[in-house]
N, CA, C and O atoms as a GROMACS GRO file, in nm:
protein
  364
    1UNK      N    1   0.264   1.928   1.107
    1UNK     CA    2   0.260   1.789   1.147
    1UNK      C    3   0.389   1.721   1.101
    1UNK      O    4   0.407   1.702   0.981
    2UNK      N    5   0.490   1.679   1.200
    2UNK     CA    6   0.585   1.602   1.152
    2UNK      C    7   0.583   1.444   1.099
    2UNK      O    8   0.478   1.382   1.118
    3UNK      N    9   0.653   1.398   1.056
    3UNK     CA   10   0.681   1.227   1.010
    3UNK      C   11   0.657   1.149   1.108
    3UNK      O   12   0.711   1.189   1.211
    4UNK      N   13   0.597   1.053   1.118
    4UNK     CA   14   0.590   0.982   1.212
    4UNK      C   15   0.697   0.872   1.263
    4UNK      O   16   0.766   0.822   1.174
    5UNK      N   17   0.713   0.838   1.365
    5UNK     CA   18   0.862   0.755   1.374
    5UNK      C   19   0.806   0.642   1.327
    5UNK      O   20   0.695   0.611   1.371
    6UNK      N   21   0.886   0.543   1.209
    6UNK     CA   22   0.842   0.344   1.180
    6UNK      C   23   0.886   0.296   1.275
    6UNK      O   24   0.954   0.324   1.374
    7UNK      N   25   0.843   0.230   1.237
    7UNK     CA   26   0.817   0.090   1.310
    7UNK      C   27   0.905   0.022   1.236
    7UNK      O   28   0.868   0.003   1.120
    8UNK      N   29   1.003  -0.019   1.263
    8UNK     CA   30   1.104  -0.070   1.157
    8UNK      C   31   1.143  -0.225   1.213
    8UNK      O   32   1.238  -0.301   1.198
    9UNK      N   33   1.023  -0.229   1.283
    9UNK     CA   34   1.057  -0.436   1.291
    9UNK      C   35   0.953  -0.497   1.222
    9UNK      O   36   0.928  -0.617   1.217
   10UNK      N   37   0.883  -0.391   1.160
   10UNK     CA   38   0.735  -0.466   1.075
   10UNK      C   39   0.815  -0.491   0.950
   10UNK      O   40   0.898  -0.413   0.902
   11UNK      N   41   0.769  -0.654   0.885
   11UNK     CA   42   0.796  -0.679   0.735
   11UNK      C   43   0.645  -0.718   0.728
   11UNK      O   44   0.556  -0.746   0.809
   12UNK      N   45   0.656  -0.709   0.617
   12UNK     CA   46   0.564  -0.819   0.484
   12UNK      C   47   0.594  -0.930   0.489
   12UNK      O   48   0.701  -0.956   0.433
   13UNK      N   49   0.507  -1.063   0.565
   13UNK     CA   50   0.564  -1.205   0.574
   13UNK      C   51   0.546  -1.241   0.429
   13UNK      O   52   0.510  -1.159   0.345
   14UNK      N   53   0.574  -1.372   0.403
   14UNK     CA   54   0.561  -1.428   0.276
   14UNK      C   55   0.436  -1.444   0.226
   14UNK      O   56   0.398  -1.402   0.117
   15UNK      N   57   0.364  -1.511   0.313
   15UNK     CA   58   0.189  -1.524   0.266
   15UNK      C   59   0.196  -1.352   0.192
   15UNK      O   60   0.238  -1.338   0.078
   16UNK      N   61   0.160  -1.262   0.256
   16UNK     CA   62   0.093  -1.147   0.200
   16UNK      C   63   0.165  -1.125   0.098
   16UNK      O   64   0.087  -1.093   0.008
   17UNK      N   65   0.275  -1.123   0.059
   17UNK     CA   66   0.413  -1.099  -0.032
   17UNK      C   67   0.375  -1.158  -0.133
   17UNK      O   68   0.398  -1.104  -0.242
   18UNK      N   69   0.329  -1.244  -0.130
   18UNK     CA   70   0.333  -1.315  -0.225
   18UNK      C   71   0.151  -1.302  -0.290
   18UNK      O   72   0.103  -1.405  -0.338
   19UNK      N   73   0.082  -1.200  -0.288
   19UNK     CA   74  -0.021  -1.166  -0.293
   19UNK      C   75  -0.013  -1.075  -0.365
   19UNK      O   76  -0.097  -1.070  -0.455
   20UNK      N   77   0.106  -0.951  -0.355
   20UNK     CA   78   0.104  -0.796  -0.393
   20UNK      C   79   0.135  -0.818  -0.565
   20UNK      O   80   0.197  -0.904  -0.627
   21UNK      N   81   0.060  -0.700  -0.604
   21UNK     CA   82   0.067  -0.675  -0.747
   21UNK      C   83   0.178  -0.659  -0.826
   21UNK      O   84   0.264  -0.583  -0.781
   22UNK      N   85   0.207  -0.731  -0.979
   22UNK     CA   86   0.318  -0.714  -1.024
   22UNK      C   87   0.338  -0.542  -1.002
   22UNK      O   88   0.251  -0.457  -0.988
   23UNK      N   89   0.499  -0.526  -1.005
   23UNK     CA   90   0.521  -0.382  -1.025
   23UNK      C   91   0.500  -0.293  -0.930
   23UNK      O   92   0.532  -0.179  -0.964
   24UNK      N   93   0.455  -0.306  -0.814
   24UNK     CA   94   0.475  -0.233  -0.674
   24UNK      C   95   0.623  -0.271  -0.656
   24UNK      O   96   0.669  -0.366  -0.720
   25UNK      N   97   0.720  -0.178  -0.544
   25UNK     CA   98   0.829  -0.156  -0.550
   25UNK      C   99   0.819  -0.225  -0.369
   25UNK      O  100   0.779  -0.154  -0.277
   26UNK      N  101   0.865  -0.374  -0.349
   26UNK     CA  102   0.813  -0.401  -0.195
   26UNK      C  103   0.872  -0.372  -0.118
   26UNK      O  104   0.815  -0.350  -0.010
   27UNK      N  105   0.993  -0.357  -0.125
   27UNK     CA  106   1.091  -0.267  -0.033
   27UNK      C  107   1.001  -0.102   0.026
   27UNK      O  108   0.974  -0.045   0.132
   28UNK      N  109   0.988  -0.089  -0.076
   28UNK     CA  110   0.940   0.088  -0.058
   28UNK      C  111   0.816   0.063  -0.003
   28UNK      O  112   0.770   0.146   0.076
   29UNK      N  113   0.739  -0.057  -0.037
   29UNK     CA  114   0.580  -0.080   0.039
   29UNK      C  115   0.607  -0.072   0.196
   29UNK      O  116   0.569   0.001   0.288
   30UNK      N  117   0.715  -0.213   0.178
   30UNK     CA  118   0.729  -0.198   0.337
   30UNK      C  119   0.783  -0.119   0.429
   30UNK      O  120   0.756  -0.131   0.548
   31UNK      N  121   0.838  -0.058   0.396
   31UNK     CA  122   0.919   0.100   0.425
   31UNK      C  123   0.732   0.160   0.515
   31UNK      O  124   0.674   0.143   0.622
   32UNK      N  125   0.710   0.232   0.382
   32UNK     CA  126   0.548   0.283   0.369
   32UNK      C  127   0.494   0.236   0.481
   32UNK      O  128   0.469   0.335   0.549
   33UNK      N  129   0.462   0.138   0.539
   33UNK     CA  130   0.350   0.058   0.606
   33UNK      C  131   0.426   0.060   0.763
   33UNK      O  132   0.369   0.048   0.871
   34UNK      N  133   0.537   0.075   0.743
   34UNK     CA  134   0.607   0.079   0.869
   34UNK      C  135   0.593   0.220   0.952
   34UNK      O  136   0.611   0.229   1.073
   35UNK      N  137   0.560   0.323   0.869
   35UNK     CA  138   0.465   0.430   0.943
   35UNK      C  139   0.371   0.426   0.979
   35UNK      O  140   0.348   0.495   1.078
   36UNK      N  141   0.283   0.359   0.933
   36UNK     CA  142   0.153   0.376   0.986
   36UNK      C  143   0.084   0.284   1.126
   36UNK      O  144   0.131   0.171   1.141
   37UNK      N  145   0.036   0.304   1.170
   37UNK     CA  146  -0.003   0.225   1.293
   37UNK      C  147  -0.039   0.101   1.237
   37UNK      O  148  -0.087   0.072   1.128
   38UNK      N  149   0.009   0.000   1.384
   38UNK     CA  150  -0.033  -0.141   1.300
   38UNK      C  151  -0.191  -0.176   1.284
   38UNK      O  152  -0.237  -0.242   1.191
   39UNK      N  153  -0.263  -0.123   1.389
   39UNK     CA  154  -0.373  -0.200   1.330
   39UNK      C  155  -0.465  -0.105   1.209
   39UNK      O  156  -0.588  -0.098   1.195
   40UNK      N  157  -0.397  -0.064   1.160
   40UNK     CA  158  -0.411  -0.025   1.028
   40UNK      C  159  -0.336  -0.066   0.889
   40UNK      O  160  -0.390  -0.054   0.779
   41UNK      N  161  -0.212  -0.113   0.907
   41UNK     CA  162  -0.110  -0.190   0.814
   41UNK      C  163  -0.189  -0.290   0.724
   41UNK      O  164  -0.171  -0.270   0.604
   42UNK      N  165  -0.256  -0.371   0.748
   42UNK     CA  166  -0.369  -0.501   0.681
   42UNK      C  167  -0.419  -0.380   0.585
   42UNK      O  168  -0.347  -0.328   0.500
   43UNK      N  169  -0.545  -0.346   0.608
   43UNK     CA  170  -0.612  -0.262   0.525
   43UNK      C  171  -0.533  -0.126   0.428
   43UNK      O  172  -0.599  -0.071   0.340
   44UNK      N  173  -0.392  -0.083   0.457
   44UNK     CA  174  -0.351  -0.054   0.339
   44UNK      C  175  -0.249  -0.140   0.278
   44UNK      O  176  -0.208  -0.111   0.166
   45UNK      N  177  -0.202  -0.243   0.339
   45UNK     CA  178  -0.135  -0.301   0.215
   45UNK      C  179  -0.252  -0.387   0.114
   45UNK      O  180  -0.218  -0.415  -0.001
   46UNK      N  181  -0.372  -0.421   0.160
   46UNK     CA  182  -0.486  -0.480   0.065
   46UNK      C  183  -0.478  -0.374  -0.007
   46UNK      O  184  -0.514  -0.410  -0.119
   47UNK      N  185  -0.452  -0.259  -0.009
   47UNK     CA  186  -0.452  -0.172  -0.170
   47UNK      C  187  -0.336  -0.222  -0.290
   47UNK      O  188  -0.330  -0.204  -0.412
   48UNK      N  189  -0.271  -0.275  -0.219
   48UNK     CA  190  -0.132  -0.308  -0.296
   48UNK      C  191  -0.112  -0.484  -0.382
   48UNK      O  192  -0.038  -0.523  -0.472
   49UNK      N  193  -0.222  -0.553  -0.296
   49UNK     CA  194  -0.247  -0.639  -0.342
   49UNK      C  195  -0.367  -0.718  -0.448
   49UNK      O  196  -0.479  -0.672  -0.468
   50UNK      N  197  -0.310  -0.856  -0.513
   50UNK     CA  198  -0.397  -0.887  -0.613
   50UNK      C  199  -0.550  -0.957  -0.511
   50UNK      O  200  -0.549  -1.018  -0.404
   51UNK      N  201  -0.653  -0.921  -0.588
   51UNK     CA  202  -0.740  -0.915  -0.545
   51UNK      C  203  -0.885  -1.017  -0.667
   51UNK      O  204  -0.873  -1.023  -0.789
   52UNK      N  205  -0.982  -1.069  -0.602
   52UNK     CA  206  -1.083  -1.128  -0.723
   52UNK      C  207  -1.227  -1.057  -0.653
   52UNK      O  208  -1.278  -1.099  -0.549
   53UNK      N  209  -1.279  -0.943  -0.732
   53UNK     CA  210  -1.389  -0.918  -0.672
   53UNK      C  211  -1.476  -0.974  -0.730
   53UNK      O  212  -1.474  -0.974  -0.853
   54UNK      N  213  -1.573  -1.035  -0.663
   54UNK     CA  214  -1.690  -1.132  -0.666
   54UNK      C  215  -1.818  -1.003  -0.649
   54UNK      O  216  -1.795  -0.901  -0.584
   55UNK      N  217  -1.938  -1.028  -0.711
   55UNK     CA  218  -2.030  -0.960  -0.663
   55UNK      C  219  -2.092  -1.077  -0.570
   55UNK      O  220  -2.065  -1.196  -0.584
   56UNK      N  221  -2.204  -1.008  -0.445
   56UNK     CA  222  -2.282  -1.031  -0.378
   56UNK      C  223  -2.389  -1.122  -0.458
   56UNK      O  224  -2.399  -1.139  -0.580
   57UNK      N  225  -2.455  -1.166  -0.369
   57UNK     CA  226  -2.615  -1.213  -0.444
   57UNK      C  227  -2.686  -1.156  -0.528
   57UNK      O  228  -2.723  -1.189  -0.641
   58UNK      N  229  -2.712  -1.018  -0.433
   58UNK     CA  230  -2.780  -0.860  -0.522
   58UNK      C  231  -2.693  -0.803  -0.596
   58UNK      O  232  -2.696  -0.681  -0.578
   59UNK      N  233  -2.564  -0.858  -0.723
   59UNK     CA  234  -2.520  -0.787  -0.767
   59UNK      C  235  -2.416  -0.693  -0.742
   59UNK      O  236  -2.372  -0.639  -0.844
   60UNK      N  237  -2.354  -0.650  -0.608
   60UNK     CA  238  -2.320  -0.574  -0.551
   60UNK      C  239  -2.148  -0.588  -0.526
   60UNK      O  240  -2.104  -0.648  -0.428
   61UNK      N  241  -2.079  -0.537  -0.607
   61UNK     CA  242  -1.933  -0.539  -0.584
   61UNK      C  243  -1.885  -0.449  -0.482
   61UNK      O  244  -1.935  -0.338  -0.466
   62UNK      N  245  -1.750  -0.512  -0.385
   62UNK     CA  246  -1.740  -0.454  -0.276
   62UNK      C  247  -1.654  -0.319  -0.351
   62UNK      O  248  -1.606  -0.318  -0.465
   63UNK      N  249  -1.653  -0.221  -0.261
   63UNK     CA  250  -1.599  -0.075  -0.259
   63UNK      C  251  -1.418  -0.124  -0.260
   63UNK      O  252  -1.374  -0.211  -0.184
   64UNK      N  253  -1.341  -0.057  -0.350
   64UNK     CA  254  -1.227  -0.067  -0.354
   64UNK      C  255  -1.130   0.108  -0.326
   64UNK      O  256  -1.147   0.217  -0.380
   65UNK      N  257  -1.029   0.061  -0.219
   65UNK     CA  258  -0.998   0.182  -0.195
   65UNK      C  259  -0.830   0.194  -0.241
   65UNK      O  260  -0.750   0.102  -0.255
   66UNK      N  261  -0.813   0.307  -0.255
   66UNK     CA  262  -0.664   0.340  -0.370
   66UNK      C  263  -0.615   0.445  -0.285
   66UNK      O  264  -0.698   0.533  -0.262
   67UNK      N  265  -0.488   0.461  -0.226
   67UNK     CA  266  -0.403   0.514  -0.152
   67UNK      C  267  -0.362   0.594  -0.250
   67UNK      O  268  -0.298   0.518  -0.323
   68UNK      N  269  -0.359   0.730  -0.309
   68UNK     CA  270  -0.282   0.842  -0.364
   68UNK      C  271  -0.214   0.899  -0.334
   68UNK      O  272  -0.100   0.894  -0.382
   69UNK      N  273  -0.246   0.973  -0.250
   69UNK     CA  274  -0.197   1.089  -0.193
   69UNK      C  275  -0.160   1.107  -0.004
   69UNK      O  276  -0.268   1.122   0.054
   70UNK      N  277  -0.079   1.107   0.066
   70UNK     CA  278  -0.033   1.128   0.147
   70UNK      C  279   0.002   1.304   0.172
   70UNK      O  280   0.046   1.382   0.088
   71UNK      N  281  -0.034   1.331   0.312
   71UNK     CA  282   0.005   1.477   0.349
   71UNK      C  283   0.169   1.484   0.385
   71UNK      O  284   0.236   1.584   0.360
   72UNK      N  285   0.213   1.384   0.437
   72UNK     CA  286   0.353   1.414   0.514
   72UNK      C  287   0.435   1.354   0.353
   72UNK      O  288   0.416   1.242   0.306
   73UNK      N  289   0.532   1.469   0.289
   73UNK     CA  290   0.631   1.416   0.224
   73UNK      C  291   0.693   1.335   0.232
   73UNK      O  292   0.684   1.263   0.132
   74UNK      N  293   0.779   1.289   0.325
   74UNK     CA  294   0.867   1.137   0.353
   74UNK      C  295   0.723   0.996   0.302
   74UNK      O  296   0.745   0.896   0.234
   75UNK      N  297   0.611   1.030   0.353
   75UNK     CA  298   0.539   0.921   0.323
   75UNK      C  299   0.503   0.884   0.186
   75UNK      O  300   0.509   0.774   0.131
   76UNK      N  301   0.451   1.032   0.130
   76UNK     CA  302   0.435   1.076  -0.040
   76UNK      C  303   0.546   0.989  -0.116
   76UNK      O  304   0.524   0.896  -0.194
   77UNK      N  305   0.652   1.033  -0.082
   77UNK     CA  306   0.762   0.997  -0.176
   77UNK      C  307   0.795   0.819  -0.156
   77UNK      O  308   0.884   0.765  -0.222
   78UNK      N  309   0.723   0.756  -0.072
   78UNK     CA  310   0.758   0.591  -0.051
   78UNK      C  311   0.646   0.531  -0.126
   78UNK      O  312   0.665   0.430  -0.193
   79UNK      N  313   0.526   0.589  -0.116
   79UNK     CA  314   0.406   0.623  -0.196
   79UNK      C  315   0.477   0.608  -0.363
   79UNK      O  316   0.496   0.509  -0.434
   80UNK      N  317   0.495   0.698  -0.375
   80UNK     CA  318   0.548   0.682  -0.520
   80UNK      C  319   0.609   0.601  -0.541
   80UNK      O  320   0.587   0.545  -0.648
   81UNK      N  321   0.710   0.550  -0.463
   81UNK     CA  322   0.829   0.473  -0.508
   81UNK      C  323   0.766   0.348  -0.504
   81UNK      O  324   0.808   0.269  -0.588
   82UNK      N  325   0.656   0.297  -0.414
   82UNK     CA  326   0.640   0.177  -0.386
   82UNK      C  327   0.505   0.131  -0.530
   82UNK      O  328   0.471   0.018  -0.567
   83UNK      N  329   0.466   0.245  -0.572
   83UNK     CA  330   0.339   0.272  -0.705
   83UNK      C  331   0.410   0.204  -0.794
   83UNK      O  332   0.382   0.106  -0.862
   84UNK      N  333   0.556   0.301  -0.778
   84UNK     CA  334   0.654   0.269  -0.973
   84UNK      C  335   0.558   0.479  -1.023
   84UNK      O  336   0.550   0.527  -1.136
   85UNK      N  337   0.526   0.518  -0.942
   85UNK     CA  338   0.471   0.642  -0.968
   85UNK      C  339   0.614   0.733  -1.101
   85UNK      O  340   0.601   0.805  -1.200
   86UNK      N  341   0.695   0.696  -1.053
   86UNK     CA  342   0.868   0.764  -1.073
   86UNK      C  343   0.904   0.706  -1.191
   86UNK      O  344   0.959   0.781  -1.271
   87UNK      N  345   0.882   0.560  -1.233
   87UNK     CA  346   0.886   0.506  -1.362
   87UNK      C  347   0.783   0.552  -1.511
   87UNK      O  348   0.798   0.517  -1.628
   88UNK      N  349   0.701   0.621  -1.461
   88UNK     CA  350   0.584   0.670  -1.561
   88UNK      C  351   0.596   0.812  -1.600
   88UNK      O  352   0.628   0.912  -1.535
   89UNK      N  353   0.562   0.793  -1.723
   89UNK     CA  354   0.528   0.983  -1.747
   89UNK      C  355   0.477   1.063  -1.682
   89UNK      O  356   0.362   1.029  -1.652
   90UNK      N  357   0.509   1.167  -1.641
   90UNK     CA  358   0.447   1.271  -1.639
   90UNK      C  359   0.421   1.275  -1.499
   90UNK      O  360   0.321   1.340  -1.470
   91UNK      N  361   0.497   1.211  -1.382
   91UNK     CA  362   0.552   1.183  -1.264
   91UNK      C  363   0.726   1.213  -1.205
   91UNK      O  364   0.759   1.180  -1.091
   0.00000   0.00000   0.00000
């Protein structure tokens, strides 16, 4: 399976930008997100961003999902870069 071609007119407007977690690398986010199809782009940059989970009525906190691991290398490695994966031990 090869790399997929970006999309290299997609940014991160300011609203969302200004949402993402200290210490993500946003250059490399937006890099990242520019592969993936757009109507999928929303739901992984919400991994990247600050977030307030509230429980439900019944107690019930929503499911939180964490982007790790990528199959295509070029993606892996923007992955990392955009984590700070490269700044940490044992990475």
């Amino acid at each position: 399976m090869s790399t997929p071609e970006p999309d290299r007119s997609y940014r991160i407007d300011a609203t969302q930008r200004a949402l993402i977690r200290p210490g993500v690398d946003v250059a490399a986010l937006e890099e990242l997100l520019q592969y993936f199809p757009a109507d999928s782009r929303d739901s992984h940059l919400a991994m990247f961003q600050l977030r307030t989970l509230a429980a439900d009525s019944e107690g019930h906190v929503p499911d939180m999902t964490v982007l790790t691991r990528i199959s295509d290398p070029v993606m892996q490695d923007l992955l990392e870069r955009a984590r700070g994966w490269r700044d940490r031990p044992g990475h």
